[in-house]
C-alpha positions in Angstrom: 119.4 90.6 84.0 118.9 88.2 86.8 115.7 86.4 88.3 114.7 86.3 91.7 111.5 85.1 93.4 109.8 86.1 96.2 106.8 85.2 98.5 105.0 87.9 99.9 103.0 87.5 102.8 100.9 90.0 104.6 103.5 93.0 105.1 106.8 91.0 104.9 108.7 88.5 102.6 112.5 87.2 101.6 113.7 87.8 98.2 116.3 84.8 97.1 117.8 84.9 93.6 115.9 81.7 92.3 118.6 80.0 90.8 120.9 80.2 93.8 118.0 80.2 96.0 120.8 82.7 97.9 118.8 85.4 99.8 119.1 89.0 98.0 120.6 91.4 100.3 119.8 95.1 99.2 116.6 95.1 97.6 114.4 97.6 97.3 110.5 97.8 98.2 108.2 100.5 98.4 104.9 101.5 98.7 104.6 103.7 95.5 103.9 107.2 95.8 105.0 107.1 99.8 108.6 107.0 100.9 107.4 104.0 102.7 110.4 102.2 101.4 112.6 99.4 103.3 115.9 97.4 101.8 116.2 93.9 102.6 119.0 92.7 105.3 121.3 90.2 105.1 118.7 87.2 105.4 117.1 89.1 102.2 113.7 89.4 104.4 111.8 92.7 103.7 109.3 93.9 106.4 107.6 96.9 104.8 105.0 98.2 107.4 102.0 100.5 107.4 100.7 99.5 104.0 96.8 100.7 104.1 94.2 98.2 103.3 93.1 97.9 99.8 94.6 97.4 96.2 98.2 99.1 96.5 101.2 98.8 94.5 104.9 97.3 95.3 107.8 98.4 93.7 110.5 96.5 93.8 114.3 96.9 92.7 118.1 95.5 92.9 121.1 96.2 91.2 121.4 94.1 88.2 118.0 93.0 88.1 114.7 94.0 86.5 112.8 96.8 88.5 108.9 95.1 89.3 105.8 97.2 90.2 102.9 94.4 91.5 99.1 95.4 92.9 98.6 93.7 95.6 95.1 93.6 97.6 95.7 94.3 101.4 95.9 92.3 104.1 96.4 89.8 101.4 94.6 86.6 102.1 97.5 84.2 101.3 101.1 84.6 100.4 101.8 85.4 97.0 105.0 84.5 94.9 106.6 87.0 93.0 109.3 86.2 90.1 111.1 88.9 88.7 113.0 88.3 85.4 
């Protein structure tokens, strides 16, 4: 299993592997229950839109790596960092 860390900030964030600090290209995030789902391009930013205001869970996956659900309170108020072991 690897670790990466993230900051999420309103509706978008990079992932980066955070012992390489190398950007994560291909990871998964989703709004659970909805296919509102985007991968992360080669910059490993994410940009997952339409997420309704409120408490609302984040999954988030990669190959090789452990697969994260987070609440998060919409618009969010400051960015957050997320670590995934």
């Amino acid at each position: 299993m690897g670790i990466y860390r993230t900051y999420f900030d309103k509706n978008n964030t990079i992932v980066k592997d955070s012992q390489s600090k190398e950007p994560l290209i291909g990871v998964i995030a989703g709004l659970k229950g909805t296919g509102n789902a985007v991968v992360s391009n080669e910059g490993g930013e994410i940009i997952l839109a339409n997420i309704p205001s409120g408490r609302q869970i984040i999954q988030f996956s990669y190959l090789g790596y452990r697969t994260l659900e987070l609440e998060f309170d919409f618009p969010l108020s400051q960015p957050v960092e997320v670590v995934f072991l």
